[in-house]
N, C-alpha and C positions, 0 to 999 in steps of 0.2 A: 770517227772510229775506224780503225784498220780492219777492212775485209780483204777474203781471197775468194777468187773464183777459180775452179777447177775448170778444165775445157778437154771434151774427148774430142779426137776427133780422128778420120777414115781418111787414107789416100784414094786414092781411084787408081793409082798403080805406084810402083817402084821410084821410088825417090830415091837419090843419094844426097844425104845430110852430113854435112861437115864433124868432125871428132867434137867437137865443142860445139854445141848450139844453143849457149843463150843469147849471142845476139840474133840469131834466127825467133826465138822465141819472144826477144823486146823488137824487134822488126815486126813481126804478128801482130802484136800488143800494139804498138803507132801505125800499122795498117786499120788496125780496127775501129781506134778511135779515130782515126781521121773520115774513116769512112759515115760512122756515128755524128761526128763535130768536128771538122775542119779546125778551128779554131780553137780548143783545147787540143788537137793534136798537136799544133803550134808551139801553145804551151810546153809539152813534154819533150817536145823539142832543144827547145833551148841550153844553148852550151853552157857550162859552168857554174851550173844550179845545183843542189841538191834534187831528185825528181821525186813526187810521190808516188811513186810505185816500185813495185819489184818484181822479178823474173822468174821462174824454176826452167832449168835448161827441160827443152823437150826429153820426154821420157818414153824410148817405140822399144820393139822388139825388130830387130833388125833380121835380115836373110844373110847377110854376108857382111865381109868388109874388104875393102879398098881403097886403093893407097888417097883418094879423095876424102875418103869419110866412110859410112855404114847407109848400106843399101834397104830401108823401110820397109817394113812387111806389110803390106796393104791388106792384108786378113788380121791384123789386128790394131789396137785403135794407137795413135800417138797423143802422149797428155801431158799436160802445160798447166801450173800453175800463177794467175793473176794476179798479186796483194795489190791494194790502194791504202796507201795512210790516210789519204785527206777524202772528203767525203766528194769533193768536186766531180771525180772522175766516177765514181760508182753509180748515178743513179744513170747512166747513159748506158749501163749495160741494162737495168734492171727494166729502161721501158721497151727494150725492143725485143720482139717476140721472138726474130729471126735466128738473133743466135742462141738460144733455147731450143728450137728446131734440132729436130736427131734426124739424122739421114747417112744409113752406113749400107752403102754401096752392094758390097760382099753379105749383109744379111736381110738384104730385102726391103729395107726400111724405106 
């Protein structure tokens, strides 16, 4: 069954991110799972597949921009949406508590 997972989350300061970031946001998404499973990160890997999953480009409110990209406002959250088609990849988010954890820097958390 296709789920999405929403993901908020805080910088700890000033990022500048690229005009386009969804492969910043599929780089996050095979950070994650690799850190999770090594070896289904693997999987998602692979060239010239169909992959089950999909991206939403990062969504921030920015301070500025520049001729690199747009400058991240660290007082507010940046947010990414996760789909999986296949059920393979879902339950490795759902055992781990850690990223469930809220921790937002700027409100004390």
């Amino acid at each position: 069954m296709p789920t999405k997972i929403g993901l908020e989350m805080y910088a700890e300061k000033e990022v500048i991110l690229p005009f386009f970031t969804g492969h910043v946001a599929r780089g996050l998404l095979l950070h994650i799972v690799r850190k999770l499973d090594p070896s289904v990160s693997q999987l998602l890997h692979e060239l010239n597949v169909s992959k089950p999953y999909a991206v939403t480009p990062l969504r921030f409110k920015s301070r500025s921009r520049c001729s690199m990209g747009y400058v991240l406002d660290p007082q507010f959250p940046c947010r990414v949406d996760l789909s999986f088609l296949k059920d393979k990849v879902m339950p490795l988010f759902l055992v781990r508590k850690h990223l469930s954890q809220r921790r937002n820097p700027n409100k004390g958390d």
